[in-house]
DSSP file (Angstrom, degrees, kcal/mol; ACC not computed):
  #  RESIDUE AA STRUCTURE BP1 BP2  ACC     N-H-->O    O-->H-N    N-H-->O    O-->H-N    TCO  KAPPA ALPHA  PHI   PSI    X-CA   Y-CA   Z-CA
    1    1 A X              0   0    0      0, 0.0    39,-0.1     0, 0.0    38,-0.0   0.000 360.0 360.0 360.0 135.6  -57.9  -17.4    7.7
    2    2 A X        -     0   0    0     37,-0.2    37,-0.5    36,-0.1     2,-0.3   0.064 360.0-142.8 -55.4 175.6  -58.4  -13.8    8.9
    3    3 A X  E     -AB  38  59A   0     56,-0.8    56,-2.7    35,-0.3     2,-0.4  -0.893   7.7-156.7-141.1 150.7  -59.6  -12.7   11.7
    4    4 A X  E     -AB  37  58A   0     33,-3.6    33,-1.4    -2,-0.3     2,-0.8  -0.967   7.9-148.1-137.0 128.4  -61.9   -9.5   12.4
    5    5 A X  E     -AB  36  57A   0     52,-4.1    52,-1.3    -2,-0.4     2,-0.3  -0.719  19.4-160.1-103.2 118.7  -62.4   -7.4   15.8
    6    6 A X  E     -AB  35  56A   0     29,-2.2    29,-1.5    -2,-0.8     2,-0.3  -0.752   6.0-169.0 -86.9 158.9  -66.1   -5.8   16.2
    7    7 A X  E     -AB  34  55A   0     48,-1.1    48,-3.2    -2,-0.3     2,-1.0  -0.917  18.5-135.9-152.0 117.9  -66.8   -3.1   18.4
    8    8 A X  E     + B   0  54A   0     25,-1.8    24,-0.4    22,-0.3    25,-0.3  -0.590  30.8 166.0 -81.9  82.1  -70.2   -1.8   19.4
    9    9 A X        +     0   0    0     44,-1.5     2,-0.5    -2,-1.0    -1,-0.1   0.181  54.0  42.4 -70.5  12.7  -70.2    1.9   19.3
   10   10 A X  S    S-     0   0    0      0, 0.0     2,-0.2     0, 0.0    43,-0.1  -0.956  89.4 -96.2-154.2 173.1  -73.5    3.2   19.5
   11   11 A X        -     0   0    0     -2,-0.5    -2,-0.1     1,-0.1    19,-0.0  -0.538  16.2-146.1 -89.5 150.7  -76.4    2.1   21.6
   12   12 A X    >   +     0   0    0     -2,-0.2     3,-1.4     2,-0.1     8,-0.3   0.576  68.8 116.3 -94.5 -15.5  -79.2   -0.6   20.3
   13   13 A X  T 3  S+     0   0    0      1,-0.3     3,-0.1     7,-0.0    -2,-0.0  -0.056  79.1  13.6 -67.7 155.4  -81.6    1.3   22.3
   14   14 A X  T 3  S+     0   0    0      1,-0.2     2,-0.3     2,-0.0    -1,-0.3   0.546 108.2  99.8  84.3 -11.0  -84.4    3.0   20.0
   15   15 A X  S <  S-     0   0    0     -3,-1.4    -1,-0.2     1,-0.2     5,-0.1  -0.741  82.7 -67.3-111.7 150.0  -83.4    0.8   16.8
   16   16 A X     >  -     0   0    0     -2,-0.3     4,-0.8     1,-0.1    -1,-0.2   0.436  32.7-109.7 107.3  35.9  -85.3   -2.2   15.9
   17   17 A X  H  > S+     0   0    0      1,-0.2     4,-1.6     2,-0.1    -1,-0.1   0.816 119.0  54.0 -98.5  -3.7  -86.0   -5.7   17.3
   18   18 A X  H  > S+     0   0    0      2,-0.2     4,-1.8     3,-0.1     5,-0.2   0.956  99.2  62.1 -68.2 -53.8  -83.8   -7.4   14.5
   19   19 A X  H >> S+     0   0    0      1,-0.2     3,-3.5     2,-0.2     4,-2.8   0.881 110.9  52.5 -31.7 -67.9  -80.5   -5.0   15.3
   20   20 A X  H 3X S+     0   0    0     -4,-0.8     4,-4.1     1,-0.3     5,-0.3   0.681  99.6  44.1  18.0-117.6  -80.8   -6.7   18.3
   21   21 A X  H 3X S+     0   0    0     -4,-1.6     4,-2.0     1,-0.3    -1,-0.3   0.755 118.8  54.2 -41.2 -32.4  -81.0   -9.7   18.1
   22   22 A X  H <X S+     0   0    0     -3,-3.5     4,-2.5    -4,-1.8    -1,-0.3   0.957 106.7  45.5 -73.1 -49.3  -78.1   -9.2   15.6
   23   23 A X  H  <>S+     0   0    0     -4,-2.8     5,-2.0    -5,-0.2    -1,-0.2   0.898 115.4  52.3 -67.2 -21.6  -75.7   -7.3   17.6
   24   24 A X  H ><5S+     0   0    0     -4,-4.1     3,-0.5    -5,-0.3    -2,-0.2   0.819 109.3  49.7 -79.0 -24.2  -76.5  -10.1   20.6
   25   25 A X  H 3<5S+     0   0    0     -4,-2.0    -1,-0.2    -5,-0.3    -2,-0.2   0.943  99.7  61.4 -65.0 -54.2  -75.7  -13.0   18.2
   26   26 A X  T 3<5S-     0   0    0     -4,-2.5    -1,-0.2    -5,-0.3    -2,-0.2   0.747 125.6-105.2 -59.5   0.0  -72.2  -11.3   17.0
   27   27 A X  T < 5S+     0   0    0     -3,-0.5     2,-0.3     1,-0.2    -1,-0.2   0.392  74.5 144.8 104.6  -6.5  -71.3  -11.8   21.1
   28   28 A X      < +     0   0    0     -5,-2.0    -1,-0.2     1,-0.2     3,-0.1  -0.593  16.4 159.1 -96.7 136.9  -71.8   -7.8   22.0
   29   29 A X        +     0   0    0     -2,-0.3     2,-0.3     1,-0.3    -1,-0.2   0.824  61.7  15.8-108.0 -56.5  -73.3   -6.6   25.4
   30   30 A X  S >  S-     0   0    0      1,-0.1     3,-0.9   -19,-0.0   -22,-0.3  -0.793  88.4 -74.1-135.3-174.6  -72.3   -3.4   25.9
   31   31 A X  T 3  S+     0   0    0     -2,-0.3   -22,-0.2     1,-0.2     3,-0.1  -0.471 113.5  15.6 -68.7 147.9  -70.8   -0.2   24.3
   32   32 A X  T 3  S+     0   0    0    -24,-0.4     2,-0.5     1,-0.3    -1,-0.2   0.734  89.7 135.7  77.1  28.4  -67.1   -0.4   23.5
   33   33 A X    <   -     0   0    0     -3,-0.9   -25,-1.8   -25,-0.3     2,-0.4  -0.964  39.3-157.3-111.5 146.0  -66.9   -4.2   23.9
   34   34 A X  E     -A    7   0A   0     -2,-0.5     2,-0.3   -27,-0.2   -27,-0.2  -0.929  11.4-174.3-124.7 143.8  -65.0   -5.8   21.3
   35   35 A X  E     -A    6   0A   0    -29,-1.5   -29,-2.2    -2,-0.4     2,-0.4  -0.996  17.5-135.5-132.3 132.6  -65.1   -9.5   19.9
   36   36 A X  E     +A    5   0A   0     -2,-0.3     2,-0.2   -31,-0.2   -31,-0.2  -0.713  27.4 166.3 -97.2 131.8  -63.1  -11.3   17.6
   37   37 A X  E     -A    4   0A   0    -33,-1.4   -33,-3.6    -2,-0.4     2,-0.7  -0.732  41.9 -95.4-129.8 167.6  -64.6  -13.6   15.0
   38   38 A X  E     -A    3   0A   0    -35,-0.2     2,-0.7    -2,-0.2   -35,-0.3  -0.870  41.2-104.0-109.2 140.3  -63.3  -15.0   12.1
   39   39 A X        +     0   0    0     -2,-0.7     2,-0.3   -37,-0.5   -37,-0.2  -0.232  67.2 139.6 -54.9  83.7  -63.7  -13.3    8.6
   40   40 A X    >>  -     0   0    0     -2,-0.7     4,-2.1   -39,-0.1     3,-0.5  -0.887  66.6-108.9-123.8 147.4  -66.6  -15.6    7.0
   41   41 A X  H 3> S+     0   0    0     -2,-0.3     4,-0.6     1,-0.2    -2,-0.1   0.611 118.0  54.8 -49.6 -20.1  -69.5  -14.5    5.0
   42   42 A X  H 3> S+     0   0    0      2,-0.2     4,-1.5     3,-0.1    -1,-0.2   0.712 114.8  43.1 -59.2 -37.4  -72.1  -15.2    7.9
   43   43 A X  H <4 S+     0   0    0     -3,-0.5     4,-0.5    -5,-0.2    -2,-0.2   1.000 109.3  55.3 -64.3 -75.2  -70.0  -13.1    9.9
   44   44 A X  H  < S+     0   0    0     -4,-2.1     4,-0.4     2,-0.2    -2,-0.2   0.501 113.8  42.5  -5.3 -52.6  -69.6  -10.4    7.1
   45   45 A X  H >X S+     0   0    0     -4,-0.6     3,-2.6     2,-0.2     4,-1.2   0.991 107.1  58.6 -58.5 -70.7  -73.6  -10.1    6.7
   46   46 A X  H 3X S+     0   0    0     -4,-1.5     4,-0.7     1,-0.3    -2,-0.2   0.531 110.3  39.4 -20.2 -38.5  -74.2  -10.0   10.0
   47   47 A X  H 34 S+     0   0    0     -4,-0.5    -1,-0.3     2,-0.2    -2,-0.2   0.665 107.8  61.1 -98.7 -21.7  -72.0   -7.0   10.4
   48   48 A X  H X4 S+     0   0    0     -3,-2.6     3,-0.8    -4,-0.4    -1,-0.2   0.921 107.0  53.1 -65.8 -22.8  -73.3   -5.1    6.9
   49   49 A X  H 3< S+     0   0    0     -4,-1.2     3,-0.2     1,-0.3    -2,-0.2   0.930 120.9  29.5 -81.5 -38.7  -77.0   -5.3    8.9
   50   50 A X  T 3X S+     0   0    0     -4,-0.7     4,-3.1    -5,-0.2     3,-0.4  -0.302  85.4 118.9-106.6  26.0  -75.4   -3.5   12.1
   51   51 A X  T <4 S+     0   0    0     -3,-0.8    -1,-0.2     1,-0.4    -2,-0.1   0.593  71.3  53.3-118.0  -6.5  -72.8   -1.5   10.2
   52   52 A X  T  4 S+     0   0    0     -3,-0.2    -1,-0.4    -4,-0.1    -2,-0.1   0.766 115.6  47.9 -89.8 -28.9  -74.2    2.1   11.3
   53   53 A X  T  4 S+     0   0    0     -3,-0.4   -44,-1.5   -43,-0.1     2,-0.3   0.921 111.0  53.8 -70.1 -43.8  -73.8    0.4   15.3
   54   54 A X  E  <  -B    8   0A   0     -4,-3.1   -46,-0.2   -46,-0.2     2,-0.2  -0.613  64.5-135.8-112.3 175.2  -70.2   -1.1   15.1
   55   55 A X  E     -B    7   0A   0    -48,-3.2   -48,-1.1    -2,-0.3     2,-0.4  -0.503  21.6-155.2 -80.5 140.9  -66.7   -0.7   14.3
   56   56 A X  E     -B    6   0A   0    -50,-0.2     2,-0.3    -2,-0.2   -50,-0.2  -0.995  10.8-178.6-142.8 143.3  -64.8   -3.4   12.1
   57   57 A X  E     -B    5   0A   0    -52,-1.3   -52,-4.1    -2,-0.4     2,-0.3  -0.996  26.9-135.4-123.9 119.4  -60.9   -3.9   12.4
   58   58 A X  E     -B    4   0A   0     -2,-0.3     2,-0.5   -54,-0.3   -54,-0.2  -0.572  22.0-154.1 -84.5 133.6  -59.3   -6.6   10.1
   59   59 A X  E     -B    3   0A   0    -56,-2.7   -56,-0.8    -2,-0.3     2,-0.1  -0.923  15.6-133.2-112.0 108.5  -56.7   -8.5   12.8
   60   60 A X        -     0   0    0     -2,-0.5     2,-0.2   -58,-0.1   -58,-0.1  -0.466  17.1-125.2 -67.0 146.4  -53.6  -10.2   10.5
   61   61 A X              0   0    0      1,-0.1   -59,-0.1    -2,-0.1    -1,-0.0  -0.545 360.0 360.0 -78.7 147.4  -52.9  -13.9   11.6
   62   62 A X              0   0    0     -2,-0.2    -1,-0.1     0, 0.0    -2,-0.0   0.355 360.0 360.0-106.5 360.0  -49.0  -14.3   12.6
């Protein structure tokens, strides 16, 4: 299964109390921190709700 790297590029501040909680569920703390999850449809929502804060990189498995 694929693999996907998020990266939070814009600030939560001012948005919200759901972004939140969303971008702190995907693992993300602060700007420019990236975390890898694996390419699921839970993941997948998660990231369509946030999808004006982060960045998404599809990571091939070797």
């Amino acid at each position: 299964m694929s693999k996907i790297d998020v990266t939070l590029v814009k600030s939560t501040i001012g948005r919200p109390g759901k972004h939140h909680k969303v971008v702190r569920s995907l693992g993300l703390r602060k700007l420019n921190q990236t975390v890898r999850h694996e390419d699921n449809p839970c993941i997948r929502g998660m990231v369509e709700k946030v999808s004006h804060l982060v960045r998404v990189e599809t990571v091939e498995e070797e």
